[in-house]
C-alpha positions as CSV (number, residue, x, y, z in Angstrom):
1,X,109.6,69.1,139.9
2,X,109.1,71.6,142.3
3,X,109.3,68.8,145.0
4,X,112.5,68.3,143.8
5,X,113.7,71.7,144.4
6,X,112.0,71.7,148.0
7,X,114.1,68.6,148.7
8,X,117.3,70.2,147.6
9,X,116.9,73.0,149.1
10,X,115.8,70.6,152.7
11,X,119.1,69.2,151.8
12,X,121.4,72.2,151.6
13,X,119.6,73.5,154.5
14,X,120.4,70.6,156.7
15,X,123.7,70.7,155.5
16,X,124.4,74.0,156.3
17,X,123.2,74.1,159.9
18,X,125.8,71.1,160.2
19,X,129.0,73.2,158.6
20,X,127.9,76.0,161.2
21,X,128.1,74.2,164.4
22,X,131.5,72.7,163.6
23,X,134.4,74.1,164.9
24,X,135.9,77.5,163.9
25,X,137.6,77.7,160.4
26,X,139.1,77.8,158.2
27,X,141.1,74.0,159.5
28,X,144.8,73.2,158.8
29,X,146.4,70.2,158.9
30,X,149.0,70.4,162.2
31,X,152.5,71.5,160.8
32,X,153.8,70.0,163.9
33,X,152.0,66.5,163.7
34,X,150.1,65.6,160.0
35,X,148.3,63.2,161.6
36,X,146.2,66.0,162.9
37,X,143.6,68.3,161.5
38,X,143.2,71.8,163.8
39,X,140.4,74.4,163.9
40,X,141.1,78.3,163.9
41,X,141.7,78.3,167.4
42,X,144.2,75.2,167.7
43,X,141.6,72.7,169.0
44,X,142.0,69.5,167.4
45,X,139.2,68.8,165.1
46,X,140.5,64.8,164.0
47,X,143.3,62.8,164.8
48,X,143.7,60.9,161.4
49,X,145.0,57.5,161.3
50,X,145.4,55.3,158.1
51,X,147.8,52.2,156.6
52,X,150.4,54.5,155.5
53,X,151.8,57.8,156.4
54,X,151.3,59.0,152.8
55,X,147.8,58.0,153.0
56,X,147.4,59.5,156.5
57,X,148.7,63.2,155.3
58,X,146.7,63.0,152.2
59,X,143.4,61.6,154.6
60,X,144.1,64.8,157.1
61,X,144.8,67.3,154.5
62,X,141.4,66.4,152.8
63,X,139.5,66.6,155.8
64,X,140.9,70.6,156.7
65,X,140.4,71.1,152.4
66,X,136.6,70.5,153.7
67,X,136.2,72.4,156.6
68,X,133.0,74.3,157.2
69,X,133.8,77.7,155.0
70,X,134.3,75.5,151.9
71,X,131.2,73.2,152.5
72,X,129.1,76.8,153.7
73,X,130.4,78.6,150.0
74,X,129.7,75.0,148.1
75,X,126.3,74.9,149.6
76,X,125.4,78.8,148.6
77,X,126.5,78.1,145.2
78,X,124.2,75.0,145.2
79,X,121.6,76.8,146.5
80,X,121.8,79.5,144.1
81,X,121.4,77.2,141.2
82,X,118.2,75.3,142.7
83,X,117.3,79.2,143.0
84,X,118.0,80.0,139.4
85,X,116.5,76.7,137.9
86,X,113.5,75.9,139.8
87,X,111.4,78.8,138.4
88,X,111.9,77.7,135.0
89,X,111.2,74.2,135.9
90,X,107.9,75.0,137.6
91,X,106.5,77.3,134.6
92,X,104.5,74.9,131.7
93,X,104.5,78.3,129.9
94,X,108.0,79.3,129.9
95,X,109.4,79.9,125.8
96,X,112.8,80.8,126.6
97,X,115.4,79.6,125.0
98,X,115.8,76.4,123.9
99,X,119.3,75.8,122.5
100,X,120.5,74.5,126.1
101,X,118.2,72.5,126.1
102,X,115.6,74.6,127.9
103,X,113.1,73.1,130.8
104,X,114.3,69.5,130.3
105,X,118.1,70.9,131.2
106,X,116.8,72.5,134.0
107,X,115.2,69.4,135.4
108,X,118.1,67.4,134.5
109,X,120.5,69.7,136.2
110,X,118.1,69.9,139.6
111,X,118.2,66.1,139.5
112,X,122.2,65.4,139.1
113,X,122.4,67.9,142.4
114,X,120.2,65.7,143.9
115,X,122.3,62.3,143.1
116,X,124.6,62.7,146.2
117,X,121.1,62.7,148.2
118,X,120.2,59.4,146.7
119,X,120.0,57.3,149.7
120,X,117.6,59.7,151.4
121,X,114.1,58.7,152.8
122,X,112.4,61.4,150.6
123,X,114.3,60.8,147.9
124,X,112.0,59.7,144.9
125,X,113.5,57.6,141.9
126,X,112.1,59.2,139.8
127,X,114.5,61.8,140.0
128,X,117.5,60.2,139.1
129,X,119.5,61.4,136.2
């Protein structure tokens, strides 16, 4: 299972230097045009277009919801989990307790944070929850 927790934390890693090299945020949706989504400095980050103008606003103002801060602080929780699990996952001796559901809700937990990363190469089935 450690493999697991290597993967993840590939993952997060790889999705993190991503959210960095994006323009500056935090992004907001252009109070002038809604069809646009603008970094922290006023540079246009997308020009949203969709079938309706309801679906265009709601399309732009999901897109500055996930600019790079959010992503970054979703990533370090992530991480921080994977952190907090692994260990427990990785020792055959650990008596903790079991009312959670102990090592097996660990490992169960590692693997639904892996679900998103499904269609990866180095994804192994066997992880699926």
């Amino acid at each position: 299972m450690t493999d697991l927790a290597d993967f993840l934390r590939a993952r997060i890693a790889e999705r993190r230097a991503i959210a960095e090299a994006a323009s500056p945020w935090p992004w907001k949706t252009n109070p002038d045009d809604p069809e646009e989504v603008l970094a922290s400095d006023g540079i246009l980050v997308a020009d949203v277009f969709a079938l309706s103008s309801n679906q265009t606003l709601n399309t732009a103002t999901f897109i500055a919801t996930n600019d790079p801060a959010g992503v970054l602080a979703d990533l370090d929780t992530k991480l921080a989990i994977v952190d907090l699990l692994a260990p427990i996952v990785a020792d055959e001796s650990y008596q903790g307790p079991d009312h959670y559901g102990g090592v097996d809700a660990c490992e169960k937990a590692l693997s639904l944070l892996a679900r998103p990363f499904a269609g990866h190469a180095d994804y192994k089935e066997d992880w699926a929850a």
